[in-house]
C-alpha positions as CSV (number, residue, x, y, z in Angstrom):
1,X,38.4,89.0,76.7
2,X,39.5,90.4,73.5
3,X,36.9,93.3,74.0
4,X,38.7,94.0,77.3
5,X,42.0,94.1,76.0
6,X,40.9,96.7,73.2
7,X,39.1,98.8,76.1
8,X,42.3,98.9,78.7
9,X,44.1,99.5,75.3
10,X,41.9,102.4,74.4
11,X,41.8,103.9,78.1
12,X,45.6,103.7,78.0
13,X,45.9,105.7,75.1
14,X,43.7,108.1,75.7
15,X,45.2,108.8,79.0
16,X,48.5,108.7,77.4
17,X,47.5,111.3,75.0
18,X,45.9,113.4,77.7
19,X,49.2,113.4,79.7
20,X,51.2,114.2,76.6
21,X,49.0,117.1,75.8
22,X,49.1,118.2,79.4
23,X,52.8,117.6,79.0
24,X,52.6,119.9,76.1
25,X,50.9,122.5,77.3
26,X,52.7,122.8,80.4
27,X,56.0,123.2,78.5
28,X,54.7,125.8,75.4
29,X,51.7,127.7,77.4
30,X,53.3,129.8,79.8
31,X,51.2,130.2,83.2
32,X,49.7,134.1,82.7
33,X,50.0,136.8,79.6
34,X,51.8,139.3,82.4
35,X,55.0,140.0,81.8
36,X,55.4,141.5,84.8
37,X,59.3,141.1,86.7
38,X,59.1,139.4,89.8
39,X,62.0,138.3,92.1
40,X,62.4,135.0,93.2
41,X,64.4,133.3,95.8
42,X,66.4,130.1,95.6
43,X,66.7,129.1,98.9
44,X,68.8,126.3,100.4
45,X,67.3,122.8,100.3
46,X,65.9,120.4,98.4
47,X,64.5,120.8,95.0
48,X,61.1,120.3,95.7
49,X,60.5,123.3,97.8
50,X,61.9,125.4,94.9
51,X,59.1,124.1,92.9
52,X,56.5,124.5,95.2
53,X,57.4,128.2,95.9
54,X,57.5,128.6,91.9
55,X,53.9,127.0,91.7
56,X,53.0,129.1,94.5
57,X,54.6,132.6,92.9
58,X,52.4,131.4,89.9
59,X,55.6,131.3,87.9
60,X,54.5,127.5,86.8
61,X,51.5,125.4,87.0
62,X,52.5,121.9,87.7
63,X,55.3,121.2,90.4
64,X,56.1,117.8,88.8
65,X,56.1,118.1,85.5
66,X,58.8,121.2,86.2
67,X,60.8,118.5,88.3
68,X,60.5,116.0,85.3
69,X,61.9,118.9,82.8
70,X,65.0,119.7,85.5
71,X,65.6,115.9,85.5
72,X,65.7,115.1,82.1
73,X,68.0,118.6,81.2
74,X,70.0,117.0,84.2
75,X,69.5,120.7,86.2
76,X,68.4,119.8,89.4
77,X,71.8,120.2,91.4
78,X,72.4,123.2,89.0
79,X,70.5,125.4,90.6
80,X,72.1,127.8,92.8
81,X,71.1,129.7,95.3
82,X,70.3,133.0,95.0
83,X,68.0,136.2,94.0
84,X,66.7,135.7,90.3
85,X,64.4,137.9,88.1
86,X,61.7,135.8,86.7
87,X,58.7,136.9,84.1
88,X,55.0,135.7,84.9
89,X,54.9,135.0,81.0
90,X,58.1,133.0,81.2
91,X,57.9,129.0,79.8
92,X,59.0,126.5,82.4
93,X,62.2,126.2,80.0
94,X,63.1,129.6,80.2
95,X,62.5,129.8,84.2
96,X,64.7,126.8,85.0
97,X,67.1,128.3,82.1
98,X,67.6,131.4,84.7
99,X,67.5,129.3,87.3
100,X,70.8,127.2,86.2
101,X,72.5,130.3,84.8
102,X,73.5,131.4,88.1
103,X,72.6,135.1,87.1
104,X,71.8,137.1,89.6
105,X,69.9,140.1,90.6
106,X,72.3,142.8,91.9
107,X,71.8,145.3,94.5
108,X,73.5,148.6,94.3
109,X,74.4,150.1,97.3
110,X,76.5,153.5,98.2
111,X,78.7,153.9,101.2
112,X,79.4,157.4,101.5
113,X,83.0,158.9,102.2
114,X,83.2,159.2,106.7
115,X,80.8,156.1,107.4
116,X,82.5,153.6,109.9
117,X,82.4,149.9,110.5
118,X,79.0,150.2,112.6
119,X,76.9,152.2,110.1
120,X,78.0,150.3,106.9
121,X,77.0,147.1,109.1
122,X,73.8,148.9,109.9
123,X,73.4,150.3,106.1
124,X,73.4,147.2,104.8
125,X,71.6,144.7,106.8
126,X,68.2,147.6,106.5
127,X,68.8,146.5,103.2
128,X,68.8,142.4,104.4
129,X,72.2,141.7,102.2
130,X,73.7,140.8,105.3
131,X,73.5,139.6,109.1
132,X,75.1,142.8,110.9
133,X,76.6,140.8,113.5
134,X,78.3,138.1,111.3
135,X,79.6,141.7,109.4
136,X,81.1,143.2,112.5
137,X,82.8,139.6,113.9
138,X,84.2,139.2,110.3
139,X,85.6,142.8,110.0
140,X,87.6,142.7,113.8
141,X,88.4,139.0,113.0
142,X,92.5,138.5,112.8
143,X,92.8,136.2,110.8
144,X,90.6,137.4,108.3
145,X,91.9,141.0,108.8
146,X,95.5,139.4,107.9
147,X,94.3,137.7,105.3
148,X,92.9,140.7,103.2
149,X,95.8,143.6,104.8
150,X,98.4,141.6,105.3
151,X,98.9,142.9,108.9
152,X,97.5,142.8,112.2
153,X,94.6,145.5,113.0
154,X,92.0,146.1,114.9
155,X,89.2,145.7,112.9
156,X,88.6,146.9,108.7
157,X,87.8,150.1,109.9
158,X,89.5,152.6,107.1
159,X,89.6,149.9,105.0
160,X,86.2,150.0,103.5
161,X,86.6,152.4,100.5
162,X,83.6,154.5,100.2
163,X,81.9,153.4,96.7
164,X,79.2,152.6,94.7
165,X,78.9,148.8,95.1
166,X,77.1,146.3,93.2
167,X,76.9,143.0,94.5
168,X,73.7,139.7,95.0
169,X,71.8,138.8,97.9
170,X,73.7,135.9,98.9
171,X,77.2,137.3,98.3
172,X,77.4,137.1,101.8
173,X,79.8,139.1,104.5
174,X,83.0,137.8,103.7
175,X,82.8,138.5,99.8
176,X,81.3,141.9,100.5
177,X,84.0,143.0,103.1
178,X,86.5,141.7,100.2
179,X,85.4,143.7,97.7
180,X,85.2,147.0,99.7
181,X,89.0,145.9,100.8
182,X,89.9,145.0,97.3
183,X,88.6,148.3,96.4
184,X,90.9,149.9,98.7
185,X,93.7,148.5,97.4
186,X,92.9,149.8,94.5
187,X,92.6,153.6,95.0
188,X,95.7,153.3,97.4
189,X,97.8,152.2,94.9
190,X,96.3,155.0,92.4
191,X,97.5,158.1,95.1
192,X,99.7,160.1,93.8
193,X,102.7,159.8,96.2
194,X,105.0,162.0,98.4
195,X,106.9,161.7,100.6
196,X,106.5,160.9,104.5
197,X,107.1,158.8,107.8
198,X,104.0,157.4,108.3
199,X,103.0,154.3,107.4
200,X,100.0,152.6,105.4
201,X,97.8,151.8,108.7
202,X,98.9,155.4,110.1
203,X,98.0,157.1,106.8
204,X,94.9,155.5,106.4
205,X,94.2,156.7,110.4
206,X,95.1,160.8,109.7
207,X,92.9,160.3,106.9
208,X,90.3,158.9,108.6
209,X,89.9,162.1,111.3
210,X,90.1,164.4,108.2
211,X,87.3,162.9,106.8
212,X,85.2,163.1,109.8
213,X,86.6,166.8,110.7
214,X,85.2,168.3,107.5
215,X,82.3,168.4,105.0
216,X,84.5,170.7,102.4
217,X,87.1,169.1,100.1
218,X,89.0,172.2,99.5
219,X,89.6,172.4,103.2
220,X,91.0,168.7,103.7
221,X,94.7,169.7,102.5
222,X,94.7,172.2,105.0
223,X,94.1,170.3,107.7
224,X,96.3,167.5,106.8
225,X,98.8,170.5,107.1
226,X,97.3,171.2,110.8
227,X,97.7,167.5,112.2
228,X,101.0,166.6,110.5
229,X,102.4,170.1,111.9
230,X,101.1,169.0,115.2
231,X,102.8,165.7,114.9
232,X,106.4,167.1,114.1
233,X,106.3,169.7,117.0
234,X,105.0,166.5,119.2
235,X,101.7,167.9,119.6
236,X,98.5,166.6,120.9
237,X,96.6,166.1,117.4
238,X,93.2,167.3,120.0
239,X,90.7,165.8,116.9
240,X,86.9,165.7,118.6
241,X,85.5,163.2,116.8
242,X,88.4,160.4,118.0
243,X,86.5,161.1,121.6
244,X,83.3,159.5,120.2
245,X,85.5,156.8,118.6
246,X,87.2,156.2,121.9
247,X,84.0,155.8,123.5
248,X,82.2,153.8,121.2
249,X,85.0,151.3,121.4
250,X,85.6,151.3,125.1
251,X,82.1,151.0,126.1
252,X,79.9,149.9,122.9
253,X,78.2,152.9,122.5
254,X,78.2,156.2,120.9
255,X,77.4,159.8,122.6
256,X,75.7,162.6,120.8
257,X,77.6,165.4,122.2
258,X,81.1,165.9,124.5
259,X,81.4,166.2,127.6
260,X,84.1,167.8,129.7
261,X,84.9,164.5,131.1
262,X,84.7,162.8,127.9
263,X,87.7,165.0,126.8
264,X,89.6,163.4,130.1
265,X,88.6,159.7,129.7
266,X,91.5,157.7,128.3
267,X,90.9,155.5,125.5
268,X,92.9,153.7,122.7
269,X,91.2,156.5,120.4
270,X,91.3,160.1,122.4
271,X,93.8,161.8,120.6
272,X,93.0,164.9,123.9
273,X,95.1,162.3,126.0
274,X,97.2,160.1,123.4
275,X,100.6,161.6,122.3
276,X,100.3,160.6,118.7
277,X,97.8,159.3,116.1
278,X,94.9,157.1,117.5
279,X,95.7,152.8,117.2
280,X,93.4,153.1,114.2
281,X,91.1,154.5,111.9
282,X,87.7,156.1,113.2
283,X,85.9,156.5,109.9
284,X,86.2,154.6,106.3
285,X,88.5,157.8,104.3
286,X,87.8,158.3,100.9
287,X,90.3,159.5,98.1
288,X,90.6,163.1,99.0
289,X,90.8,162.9,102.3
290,X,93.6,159.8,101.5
291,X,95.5,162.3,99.0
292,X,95.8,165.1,101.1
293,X,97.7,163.0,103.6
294,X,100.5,162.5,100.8
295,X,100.1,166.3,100.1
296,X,99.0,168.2,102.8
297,X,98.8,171.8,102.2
298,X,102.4,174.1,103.0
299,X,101.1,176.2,106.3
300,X,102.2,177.3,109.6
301,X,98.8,176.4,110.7
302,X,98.4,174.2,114.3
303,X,94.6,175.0,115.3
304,X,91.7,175.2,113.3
305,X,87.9,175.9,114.6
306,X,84.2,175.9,112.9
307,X,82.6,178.8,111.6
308,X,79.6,177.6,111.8
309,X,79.1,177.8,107.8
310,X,80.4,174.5,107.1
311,X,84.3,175.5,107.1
312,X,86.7,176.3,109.3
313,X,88.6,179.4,110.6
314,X,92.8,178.2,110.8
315,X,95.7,179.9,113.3
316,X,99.0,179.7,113.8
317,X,99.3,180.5,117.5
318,X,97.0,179.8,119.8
319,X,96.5,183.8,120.8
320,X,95.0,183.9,117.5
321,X,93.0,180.1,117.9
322,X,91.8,181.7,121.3
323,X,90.5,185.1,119.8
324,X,88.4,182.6,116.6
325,X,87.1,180.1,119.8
326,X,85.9,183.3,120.8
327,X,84.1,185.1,117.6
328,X,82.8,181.9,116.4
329,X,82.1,179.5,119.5
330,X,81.3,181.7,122.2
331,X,79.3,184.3,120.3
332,X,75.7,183.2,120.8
333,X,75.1,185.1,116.8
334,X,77.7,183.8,114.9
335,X,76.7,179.9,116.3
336,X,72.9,180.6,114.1
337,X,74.4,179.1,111.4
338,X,75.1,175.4,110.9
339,X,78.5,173.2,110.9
340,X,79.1,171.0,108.4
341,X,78.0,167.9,110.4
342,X,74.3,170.0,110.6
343,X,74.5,169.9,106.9
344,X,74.8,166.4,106.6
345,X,72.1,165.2,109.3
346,X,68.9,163.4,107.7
347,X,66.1,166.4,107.9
């Protein structure tokens, strides 16, 4: 009897020491030498499928063992969800350190001055930090729309300041709209003022059709001039791209080129059959184009045309506009060269 005792007493302590070790070397041998970066998702759920996709990344070698460490450090429900960098030569410590830190990788990501609502929703979901639906419904929701503007719009369109953003995987739509709104707010209030009968929304809308009317900063001054002269004489503002707007809105999708009876068809956004400025933005306007709204440039100017080079020929009468239709539009030579919206397509 007492010869078992000592033998279940040995076997328990040597398996004891063999778990301790194991123990031991789980927790000061990381799993490889590589220190190689390697992004890892935290998912939604329960714990143990984080550690059975870190013990399938090869970021540690024993699923339990990590689960006993989170335990006893008290991390388990400290984990948060999310996009972290990890190190193959990391110790289990260090990974569920990073893990309970809550930090982040961050995805930069540029939205360029003229984009609208649709192609920042397409921009960003190619890069899977969003669902582009869920983007769009929260962008043309009212109640989120008041909540952010104070007001009630449309949609964010104009609203989306044209930035360099940094933001994580799972800052979802609504933070993400937020910040480009918050941005906004922020350049707005930074414009140096003048000024002027129109209002923030209809502002934000004139700016918006200069940014999509020209590639050439210098230019955008002059035809702020153009469109707020054609306001005060109670002109047609006649702005192309608002067609493609109007379209795009009334039927859900866009049109490559204009068609005579796309200049007749009647939308919220055809400033060709509207009296005044469109019900809203067309384009997300960055600071120049917001700026020269406040300070448009002094002229006499009400028609302006492409030269085919990427600027624009302005008139004062429309004799004048008529003869520059004809020299830059109509002459099959002086349309070899490109417009500004050429020079921006993807080659």
């Amino acid at each position: 009897m007492k010869k078992i005792i000592v033998s279940l007493f040995l076997i328990f302590t040597m398996a004891s020491a063999y778990v301790a070790y194991e123990a031991y070397c789980f927790l000061q041998i990381p799993p490889s030498q590589d220190d190689s970066s390697v992004y890892f998702e935290v998912k939604p759920g329960p714990f143990y499928k984080i550690t059975s996709a870190l013990k399938k990344e090869g970021l540690i070698t024993n699923s339990k063992y990590f689960t006993a460490l989170a335990k006893y450090e008290s991390a388990i429900k400290k984990v948060k969800t999310g996009e972290y960098e990890l190190r193959r030569n990391m110790k289990p410590s260090e990974v569920l350190n990073i893990l309970v830190s809550g930090i982040m990788v961050q995805h930069s990501f540029t939205i360029q001055e003229g984009l609208n609502i649709y192609e920042i929703a397409e921009l960003l979901a190619s890069k899977n930090l969003i669902d582009e639906n869920e983007f769009l419904r929260l962008a043309k929701s009212p109640s989120f729309i008041q909540s952010l503007l104070g007001q009630s719009l449309p949609s964010l369109e104009g609203y989306l300041f044209p930035d360099t953003y940094r933001i994580t995987k799972y800052q979802g739509e609504r933070n993400i709209l937020k910040i480009m709104v918050e941005r906004f707010h922020e350049v707005f209030a930074s414009l140096e003022r003048a000024p002027t009968n129109l209002s923030r929304h209809e502002i934000v809308t004139l700016a918006s059709i200069i940014e999509k009317e020209t590639g050439a900063p210098h230019e955008r001054p002059l035809i702020s001039s153009v469109f707020q002269n054609r306001l005060r004489k109670k002109m047609r503002i006649q702005s192309d791209p608002t067609i493609l707007y109007g379209i795009k809105e009334k039927y859900g999708y866009w049109k490559k080129n204009i068609q005579k009876k796309d200049i007749l068809e009647k939308t919220a956004y055809n400033t060709y059959k509207i009296p005044a400025l469109p019900k809203g933005p067309i384009s997300n306007p960055g600071r120049e184009s917001l700026q020269s709204v406040f300070k448009p440039e002094k002229s006499e100017y009400l028609y302006f045309v492409s030269k085919n080079d990427g600027t624009h020929y302005f008139s004062k009468t429309y004799k004048e506009h008529q003869r520059a239709v004809r020299d830059f539009q109509l002459n099959y030579k002086a349309r070899q060269g490109k417009s500004w919206r050429d020079l921006n397509k993807k080659k």
